[in-house]
Structure formats: structure tokens, C-alpha cells
Wavefront OBJ file of the C-alpha trace (Angstrom):
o trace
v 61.830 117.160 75.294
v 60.746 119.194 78.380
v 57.396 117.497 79.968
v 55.207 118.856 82.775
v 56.078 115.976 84.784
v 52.466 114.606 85.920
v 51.566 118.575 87.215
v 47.850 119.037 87.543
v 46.628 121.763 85.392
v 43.540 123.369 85.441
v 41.337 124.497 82.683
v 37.816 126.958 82.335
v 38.021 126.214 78.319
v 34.426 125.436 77.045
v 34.361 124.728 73.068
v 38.129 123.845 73.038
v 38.395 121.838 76.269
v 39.129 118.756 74.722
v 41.773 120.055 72.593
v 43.203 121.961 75.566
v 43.432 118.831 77.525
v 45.195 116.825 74.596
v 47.807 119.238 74.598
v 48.191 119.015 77.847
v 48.550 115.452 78.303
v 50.569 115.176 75.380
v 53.630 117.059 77.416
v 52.871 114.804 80.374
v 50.534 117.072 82.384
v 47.277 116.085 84.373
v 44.069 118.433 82.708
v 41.523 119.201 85.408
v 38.471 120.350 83.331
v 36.352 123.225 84.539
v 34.516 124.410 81.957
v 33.758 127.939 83.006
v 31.172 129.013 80.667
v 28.627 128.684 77.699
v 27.786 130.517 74.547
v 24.060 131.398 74.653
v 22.287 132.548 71.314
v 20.152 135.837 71.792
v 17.213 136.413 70.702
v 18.433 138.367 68.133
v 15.528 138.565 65.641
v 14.936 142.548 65.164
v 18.225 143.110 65.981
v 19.301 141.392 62.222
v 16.214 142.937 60.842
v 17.830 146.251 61.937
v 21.386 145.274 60.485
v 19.688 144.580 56.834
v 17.379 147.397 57.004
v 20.360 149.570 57.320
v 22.352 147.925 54.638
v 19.396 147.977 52.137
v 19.186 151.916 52.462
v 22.808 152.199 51.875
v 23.275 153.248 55.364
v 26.459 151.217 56.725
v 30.230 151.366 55.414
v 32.060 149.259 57.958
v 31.326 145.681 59.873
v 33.478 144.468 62.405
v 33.254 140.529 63.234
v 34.747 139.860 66.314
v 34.351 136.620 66.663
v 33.114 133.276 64.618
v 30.747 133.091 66.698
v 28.930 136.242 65.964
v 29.610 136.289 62.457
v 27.962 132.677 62.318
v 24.865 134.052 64.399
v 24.058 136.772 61.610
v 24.077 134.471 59.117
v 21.396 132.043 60.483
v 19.229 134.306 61.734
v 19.289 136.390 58.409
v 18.860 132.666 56.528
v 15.972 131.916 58.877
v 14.288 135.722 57.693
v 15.172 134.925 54.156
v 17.837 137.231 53.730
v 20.923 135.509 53.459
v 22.015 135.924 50.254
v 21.209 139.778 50.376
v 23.302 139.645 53.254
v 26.406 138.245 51.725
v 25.549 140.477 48.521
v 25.760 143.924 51.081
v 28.315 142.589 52.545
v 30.707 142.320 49.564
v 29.962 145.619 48.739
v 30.980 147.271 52.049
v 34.274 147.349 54.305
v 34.376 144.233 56.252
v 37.069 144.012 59.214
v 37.728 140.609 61.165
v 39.350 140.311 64.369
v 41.608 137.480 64.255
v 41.195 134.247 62.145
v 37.777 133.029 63.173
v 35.897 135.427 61.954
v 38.473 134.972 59.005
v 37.123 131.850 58.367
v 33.776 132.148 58.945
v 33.632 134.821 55.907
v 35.826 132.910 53.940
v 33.227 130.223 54.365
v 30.731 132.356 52.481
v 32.890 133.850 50.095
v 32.943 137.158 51.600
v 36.189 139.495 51.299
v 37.734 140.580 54.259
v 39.095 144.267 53.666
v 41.349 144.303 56.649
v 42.341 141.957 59.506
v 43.951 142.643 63.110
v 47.372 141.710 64.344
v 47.781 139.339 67.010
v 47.495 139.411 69.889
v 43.937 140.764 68.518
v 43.302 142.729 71.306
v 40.743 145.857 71.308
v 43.969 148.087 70.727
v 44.915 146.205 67.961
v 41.340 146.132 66.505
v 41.597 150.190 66.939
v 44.433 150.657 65.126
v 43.572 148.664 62.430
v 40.115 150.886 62.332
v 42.174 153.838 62.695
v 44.251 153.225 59.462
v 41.550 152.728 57.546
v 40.657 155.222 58.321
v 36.861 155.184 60.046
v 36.589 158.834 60.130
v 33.002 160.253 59.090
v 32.128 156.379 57.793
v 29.474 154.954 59.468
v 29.903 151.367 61.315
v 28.215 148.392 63.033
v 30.372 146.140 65.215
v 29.048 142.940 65.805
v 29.715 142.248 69.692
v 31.314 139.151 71.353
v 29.679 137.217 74.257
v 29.617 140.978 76.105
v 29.746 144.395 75.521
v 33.178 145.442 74.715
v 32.476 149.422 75.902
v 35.676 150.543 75.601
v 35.714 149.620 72.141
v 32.417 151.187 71.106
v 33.074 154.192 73.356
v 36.409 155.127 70.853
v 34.488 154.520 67.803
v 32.235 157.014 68.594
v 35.387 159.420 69.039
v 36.174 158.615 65.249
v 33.270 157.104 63.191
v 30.142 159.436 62.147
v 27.887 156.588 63.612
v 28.456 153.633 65.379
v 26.007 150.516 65.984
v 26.211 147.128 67.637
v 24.716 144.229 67.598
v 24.648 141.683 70.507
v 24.015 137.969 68.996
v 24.673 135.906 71.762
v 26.483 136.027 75.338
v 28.780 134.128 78.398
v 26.945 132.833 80.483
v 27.984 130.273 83.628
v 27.575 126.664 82.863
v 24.401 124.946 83.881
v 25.935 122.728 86.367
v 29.001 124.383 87.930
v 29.551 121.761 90.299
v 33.420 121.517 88.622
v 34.010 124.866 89.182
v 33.171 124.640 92.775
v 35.613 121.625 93.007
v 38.181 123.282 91.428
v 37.934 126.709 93.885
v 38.154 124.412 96.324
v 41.658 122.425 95.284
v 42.823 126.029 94.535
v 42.622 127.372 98.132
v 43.968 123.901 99.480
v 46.819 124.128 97.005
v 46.211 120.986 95.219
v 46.326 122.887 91.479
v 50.065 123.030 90.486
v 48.758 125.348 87.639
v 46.093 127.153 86.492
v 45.429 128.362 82.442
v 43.155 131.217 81.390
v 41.996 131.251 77.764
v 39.362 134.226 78.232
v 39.191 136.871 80.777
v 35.308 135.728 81.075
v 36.787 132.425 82.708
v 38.572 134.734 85.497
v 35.118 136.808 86.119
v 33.421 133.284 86.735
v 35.771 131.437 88.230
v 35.721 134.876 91.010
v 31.647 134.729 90.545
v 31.615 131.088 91.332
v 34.176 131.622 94.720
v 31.829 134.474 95.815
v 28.468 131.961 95.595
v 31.027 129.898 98.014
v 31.982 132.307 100.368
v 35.145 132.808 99.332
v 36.361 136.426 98.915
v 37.813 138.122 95.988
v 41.198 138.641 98.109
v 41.269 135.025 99.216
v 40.771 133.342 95.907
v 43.603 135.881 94.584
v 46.090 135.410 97.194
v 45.656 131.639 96.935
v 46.687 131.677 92.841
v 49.582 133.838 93.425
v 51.173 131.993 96.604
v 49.652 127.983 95.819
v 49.695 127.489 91.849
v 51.118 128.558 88.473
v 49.197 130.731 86.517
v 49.425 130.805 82.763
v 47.033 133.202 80.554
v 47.000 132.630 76.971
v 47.415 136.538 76.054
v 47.479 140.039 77.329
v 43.881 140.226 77.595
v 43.611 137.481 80.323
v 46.886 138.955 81.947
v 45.021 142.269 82.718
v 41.859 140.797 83.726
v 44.003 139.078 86.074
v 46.188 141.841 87.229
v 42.654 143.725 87.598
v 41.741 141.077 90.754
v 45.393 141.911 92.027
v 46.761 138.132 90.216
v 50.469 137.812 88.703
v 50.675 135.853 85.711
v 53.250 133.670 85.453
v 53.447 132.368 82.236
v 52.480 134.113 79.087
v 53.048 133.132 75.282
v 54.389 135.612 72.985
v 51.240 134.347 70.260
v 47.582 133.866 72.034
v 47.260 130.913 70.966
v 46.150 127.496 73.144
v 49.327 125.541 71.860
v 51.899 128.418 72.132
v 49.985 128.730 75.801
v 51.377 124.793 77.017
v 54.887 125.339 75.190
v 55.590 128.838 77.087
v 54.675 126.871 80.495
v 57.033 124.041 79.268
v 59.661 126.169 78.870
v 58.259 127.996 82.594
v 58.555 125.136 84.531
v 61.976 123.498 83.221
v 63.268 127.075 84.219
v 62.014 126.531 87.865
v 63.763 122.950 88.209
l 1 2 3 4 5 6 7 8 9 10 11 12 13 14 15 16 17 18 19 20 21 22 23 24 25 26 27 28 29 30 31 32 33 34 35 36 37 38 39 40 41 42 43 44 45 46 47 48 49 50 51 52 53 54 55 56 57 58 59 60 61 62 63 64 65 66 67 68 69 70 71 72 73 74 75 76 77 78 79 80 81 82 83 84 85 86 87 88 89 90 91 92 93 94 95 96 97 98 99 100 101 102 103 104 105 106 107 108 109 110 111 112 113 114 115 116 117 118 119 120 121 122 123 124 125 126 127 128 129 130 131 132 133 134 135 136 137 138 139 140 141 142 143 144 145 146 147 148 149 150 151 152 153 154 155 156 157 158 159 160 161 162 163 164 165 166 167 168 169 170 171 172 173 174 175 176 177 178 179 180 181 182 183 184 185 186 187 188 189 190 191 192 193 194 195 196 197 198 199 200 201 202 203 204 205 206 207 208 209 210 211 212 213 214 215 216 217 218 219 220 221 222 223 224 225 226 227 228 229 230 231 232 233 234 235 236 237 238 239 240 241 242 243 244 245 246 247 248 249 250 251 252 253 254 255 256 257 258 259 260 261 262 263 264 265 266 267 268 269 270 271 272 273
């Protein structure tokens, strides 16, 4: 079986870091940790007030859980107003569309339906076409953001639905201590990274965020991944963020997932032997 031979391998993952790493290590790389951000719960209050309001009046057709996440963060906050089970009741009774298999789950969890699902790699034009054949025409929706505002999204939903809400339950925000992304900006532009994997284009914002507290430019940082280390991102959505900050991604999977991520820069590196 092809290994990664001992390369050192960085990582921005937060939640999944240690799984990240294990997979790593188990094909015989080195993980270098940088956890790159944190999910930080909104106060969200009025915002869920809003949400049930709406679907008491019979005012809402469509929900779109984007991530676990979210999906999780409506259902405390509604639990700590005493609405929880008048949430799941509304929400059985409406359209209910999850993008990708965490919010999946995190219905399934509370025996809600899911009406429709996306199609990997789960990205907003996958989410939009599986709106589109719906269809959302003249039905009136509430997305439920991720850890930012997804504008692009929203900004076509308003070209098709006949109303269109959002709710922001949480956000990205940097670590508290980012000493290990400093560290790691530092090995980057001395070329002591062999490779480099993005799991969220928030990590790449960050990471360039992080650099720019440092003194490091934008154009530096870039032309020091794309001349001194591998970079792998887990789906299309990282390889345009990256390709936005003038990056070429190596290594891509054909499914965004963290394992499919390792096996495609396997395969990557036993080609450049």
C-alpha cells in the first residue's frame, strides 16, 4: 500500500482534527495541527422567536439546513423557549431540504422527514438545483445560514422564491490562541510543510488573516504554497477559495470527504516518485 512516507502535513481542521490526523498517520504521514477556527453560538434568541412566529401563522413552506450545526442550534434555543416540540410538529408539516448528511442526521435525530437532499459535492450550486427542482417558485423560504452569510445563495433565492429569510445561529471565528497558526505560516514560507490540506474555505481566509497580523502579504503567503508545499483541498469549494488568492490545488478528491481527501494525495504523491 502507497504511504506518505513520514511527509509533514498540515491541517486548519477544528471539530475533526483528531480524526484528520489519524488518517493521516495511519498512511505514514506527520499531522501538523493548526486548528484554524471555532464555532461560536449567536445570540440567537429573537431570531428563533421569529422562525416559530412565522411557522405558527402558516407563513413558511421551505427550510434549508445547511449544516448540523445550525440545525442543532434551532433546536436548543427553541427547547430553551419551550417550543421544541411545536418546532418539530411545523416542521413535519413543511418542505424540509438538507445540505449534505449532517444536517441529514441531525433531523433524523428528531424524527423529522427530509423532503429533499443535495448531491455531493454539496456545494451552493448543487443546493440550487436541488431548490430549483422542487420547484421554490412563489413558496416562501427560510435558510438557516452556516458559520457566514452565504450571499450568493440568498441573493438567487430571491430570483425564484416569493420570500426568502435567514437565520444566522452561530459563526467562524479565529481560535482564541492562534499561536499554531502563526507557527505554521511561518514553516510555510521557510518550506518546511511538504503539504498542506484545506477542509473549509474559512481555514484559507484565516490562515491569509493570520499571515496579514504577521506581516506577511497575501502574494507572499500564496507564492510560498504553490512553489514550497503540496496543497490538497477536500472539494471544489476550497479549490476556488484558493484559486481566488491566486493558489493551485494540487490534489483534489472526486467525493469531499476527509478520508477520500488523504487517499487522492496517496495516490498524488506515489505519482510524483
Amino acid at each position: 500500500m502507497a504511504t506518505l512516507d513520514g511527509m509533514r502535513i498540515a491541517t486548519l481542521e477544528a471539530r475533526m482534527s483528531g480524526a484528520l490526523a489519524g488518517l493521516i498517520s495511519k498512511r505514514g504521514g506527520e499531522p501538523v495541527c493548526a486548528p484554524a477556527l471555532r464555532e461560536a453560538p449567536l445570540d440567537c434568541a429573537d431570531d428563533v422567536r421569529y422562525l416559530l412566529d412565522k411557522l405558527e401563522r402558516g407563513n413558511l413552506d421551505v427550510i434549508v439546513f445547511q449544516t448540523g450545526v445550525g440545525a442543532r442550534a434551532l433546536f436548543n434555543e427553541a427547547d430553551r423557549q419551550g417550543r421544541l416540540e411545536f418546532l418539530l410538529d411545523a416542521l413535519r408539516g413543511i418542505t424540509t431540504v438538507c445540505r449534505g448528511p449532517k444536517p441529514t442526521a441531525a433531523l433524523k435525530r428528531v424524527n423529522v422527514q427530509i423532503s429533499t437532499g443535495v448531491t455531493a459535492p454539496y456545494t451552493t450550486k448543487e443546493l440550487l438545483d436541488a431548490l430549483t427542482a422542487l420547484p421554490v417558485k412563489g413558496k416562501r423560504l427560510m435558510a438557516l445560514q452556516y458559520g457566514e452569510r452565504n450571499a450568493a445563495l440568498m441573493a438567487a433565492l430571491r430570483e425564484q422564491a416569493a420570500s426568502v429569510d435567514e437565520l444566522c445561529l452561530y459563526e467562524w471565528q479565529l481560535p482564541d490562541d492562534t499561536a499554531a497558526i502563526h507557527s505554521l505560516v511561518d514553516e510555510l514560507l521557510h518550506g518546511s510543510v511538504d503539504v498542506i490540506a484545506f477542509t473549509s474555505q474559512v481555514q484559507i481566509r484565516h490562515l491569509y488573516k493570520v499571515a496579514a497580523e504577521s506581516g506577511v502579504s497575501e502574494r507572499a503567503l500564496s507564492d510560498a504554497l504553490n512553489t514550497r508545499t503540496i496543497v490538497s483541498a477536500v472539494g471544489p469549494t476550497c479549490a476556488a477559495a484558493l484559486a481566488a488568492v491566486g493558489v493551485a490545488t494540487d490534489t483534489q478528491p472526486e467525493y469531499p470527504k476527509m478520508g477520500h481527501m488523504v487517499n487522492a494525495l496517496v495516490e498524488y504523491v506515489g505519482k510524483c516518485k
